[in-house]
DRENSETOR-983374 format. One line per 10 residues: number of its first residue (from 1); their letters; for each residue x, y, z of C-alpha. Coordinates in Angstrom, 1 decimal. Layout:
N
NUM	A	X Y Z  ... .
END
This chain:
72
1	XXXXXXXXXX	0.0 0.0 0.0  1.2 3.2 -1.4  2.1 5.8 1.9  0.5 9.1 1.6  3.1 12.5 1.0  3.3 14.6 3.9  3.9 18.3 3.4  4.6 20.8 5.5  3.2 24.1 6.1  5.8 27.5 6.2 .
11	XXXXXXXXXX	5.8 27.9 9.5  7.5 24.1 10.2  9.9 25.5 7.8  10.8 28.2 9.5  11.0 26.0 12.3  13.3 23.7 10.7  15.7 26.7 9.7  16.2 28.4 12.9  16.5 25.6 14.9  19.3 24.9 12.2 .
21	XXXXXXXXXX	20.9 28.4 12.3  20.6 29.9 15.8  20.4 27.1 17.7  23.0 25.7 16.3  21.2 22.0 16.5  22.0 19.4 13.9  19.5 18.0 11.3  19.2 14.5 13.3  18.9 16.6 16.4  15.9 18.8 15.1 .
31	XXXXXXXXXX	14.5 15.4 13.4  14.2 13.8 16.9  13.0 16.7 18.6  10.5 17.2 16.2  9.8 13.7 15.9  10.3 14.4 12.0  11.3 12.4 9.2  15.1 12.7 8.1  14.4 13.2 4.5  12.1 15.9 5.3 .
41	XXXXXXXXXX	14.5 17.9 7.6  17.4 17.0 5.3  15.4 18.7 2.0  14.7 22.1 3.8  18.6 22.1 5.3  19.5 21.3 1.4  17.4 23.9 0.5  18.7 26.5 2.9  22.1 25.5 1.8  21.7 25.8 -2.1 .
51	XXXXXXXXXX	19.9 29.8 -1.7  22.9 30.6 0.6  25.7 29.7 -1.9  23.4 30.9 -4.8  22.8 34.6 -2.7  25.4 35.2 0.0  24.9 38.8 0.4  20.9 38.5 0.0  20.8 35.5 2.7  17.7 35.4 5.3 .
61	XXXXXXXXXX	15.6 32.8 6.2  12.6 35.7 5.1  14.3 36.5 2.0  14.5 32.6 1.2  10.7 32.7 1.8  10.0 35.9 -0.4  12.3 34.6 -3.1  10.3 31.1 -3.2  13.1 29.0 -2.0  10.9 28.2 1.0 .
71	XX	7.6 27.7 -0.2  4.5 28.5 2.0 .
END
């Protein structure tokens, strides 16, 4: 039987990235605590990654979310 997709709304995102960037916690850390799958946390963290190479001087979590690299 085929498992349903999960998706998550902007606000677990920006969850996600904080917890990444001032807490300072690792991606399995934040999966635990947020009892989370790995591939989930691991795509926003990939995500977060790519827009901060891509725009170093232009990196925010809100302009990742106003330049669609975190979706709503």
């Amino acid at each position: 039987m085929k498992q349903e997709r999960r998706s998550f709304d902007a606000a677990y995102k920006l969850q996600v990235m904080k917890m990444i960037q001032e807490q300072g916690l690792t991606m399995s850390q934040v999966y635990q605590e947020l009892k989370s799958g790995k591939t989930a946390v691991a795509a926003i963290s990939l995500r977060n990654r790519s827009f901060r190479s891509q725009h170093p001087a232009d990196y925010t979590i809100a302009n990742q979310f106003r330049a669609g690299w975190l979706p709503a």
